[in-house]
GUROSE-460697 format. One line per 5 residues: their letters; for each residue x, y negated, z negated of N, C-alpha, C. Coordinates in Angstrom, 2 decimals. Each point is the difference from the previous one (the first is absolute). Layout:
A> X:Y:Z:X:Y:Z:X:Y:Z ~ ...
END
This chain:
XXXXX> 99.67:129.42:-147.15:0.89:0.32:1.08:1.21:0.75:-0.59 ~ -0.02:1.21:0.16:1.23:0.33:0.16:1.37:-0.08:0.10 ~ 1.20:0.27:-0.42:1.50:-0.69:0.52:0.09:0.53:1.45 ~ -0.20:1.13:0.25:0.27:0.38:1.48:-0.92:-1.26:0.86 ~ -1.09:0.02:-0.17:-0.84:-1.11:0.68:0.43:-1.27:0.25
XXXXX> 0.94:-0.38:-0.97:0.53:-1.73:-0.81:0.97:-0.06:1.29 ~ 1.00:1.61:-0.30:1.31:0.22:0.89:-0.04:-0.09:1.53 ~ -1.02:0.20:0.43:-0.64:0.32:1.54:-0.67:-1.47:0.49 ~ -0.95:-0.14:-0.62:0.33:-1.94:0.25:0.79:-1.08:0.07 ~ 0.79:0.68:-1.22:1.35:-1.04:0.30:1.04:0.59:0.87
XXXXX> -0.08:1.02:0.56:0.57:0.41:1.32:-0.29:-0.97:0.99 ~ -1.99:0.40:0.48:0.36:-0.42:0.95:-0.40:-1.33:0.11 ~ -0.09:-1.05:-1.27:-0.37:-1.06:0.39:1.95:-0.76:0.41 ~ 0.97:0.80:-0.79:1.33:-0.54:0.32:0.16:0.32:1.53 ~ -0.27:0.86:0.59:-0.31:0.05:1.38:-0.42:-0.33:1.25
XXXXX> -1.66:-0.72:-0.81:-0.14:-1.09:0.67:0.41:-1.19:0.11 ~ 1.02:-0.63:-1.08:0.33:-0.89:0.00:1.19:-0.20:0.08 ~ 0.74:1.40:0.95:1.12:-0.24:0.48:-0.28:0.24:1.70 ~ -1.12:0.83:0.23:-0.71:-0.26:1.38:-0.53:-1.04:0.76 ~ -1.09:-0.49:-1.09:-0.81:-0.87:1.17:0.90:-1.65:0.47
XXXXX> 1.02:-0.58:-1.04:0.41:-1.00:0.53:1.08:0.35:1.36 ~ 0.15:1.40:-0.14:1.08:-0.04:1.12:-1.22:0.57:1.18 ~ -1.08:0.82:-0.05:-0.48:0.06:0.90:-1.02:-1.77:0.70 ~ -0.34:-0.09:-0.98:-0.67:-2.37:0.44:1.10:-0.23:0.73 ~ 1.19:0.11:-0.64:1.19:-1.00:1.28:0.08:0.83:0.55
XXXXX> -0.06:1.51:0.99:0.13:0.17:0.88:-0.94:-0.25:1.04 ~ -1.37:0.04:-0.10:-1.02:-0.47:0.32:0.02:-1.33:0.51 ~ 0.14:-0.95:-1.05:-0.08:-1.39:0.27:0.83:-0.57:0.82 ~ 1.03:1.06:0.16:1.50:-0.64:0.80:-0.54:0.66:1.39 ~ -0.78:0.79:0.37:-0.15:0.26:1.14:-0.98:-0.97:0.55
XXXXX> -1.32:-0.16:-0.57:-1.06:-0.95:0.73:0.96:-1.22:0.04 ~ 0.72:-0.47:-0.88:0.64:-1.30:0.24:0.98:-0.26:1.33 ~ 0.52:1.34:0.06:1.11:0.15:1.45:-1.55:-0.44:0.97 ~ -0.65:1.22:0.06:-0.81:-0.47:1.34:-1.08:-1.21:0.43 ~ 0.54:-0.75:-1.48:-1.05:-1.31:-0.18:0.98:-1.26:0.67
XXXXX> 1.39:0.36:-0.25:1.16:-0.57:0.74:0.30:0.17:1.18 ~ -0.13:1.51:0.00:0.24:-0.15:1.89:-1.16:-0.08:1.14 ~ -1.17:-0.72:-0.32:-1.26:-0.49:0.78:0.15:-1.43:-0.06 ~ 0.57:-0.08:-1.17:0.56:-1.94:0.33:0.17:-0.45:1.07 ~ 0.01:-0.64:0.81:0.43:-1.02:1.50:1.21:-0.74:-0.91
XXXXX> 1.43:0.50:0.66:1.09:-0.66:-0.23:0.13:-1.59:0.32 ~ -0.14:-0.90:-1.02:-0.08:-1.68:0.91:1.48:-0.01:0.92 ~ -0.24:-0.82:0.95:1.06:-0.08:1.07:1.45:-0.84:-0.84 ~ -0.15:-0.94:-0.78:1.35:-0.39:-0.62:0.72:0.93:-0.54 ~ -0.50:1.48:-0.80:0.80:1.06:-0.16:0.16:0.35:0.92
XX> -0.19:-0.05:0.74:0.62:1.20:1.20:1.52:-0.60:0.43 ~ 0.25:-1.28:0.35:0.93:-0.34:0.54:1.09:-0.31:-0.82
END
């Protein structure tokens, strides 16, 4: 392998691993909102 080759992997693996945890929590934070708001509110919160 090459240095240019070495250099380009470690691009974009630093990339991905400044991507994918912020793209999982954006993801996960959405199904979780709409996993929350199908809930049936129990009636003691409400009042």
């Amino acid at each position: 392998m090459s240095f240019v080759d070495g250099l380009l992997l470690t691009l974009v693996n630093t990339v991905a691993c400044l991507m994918l945890p912020k793209l999982l929590s954006v993801i996960l934070a959405d199904k979780t909102k709409s996993e929350v708001a199908t809930q049936p509110v129990p009636s003691s919160e409400i009042s």
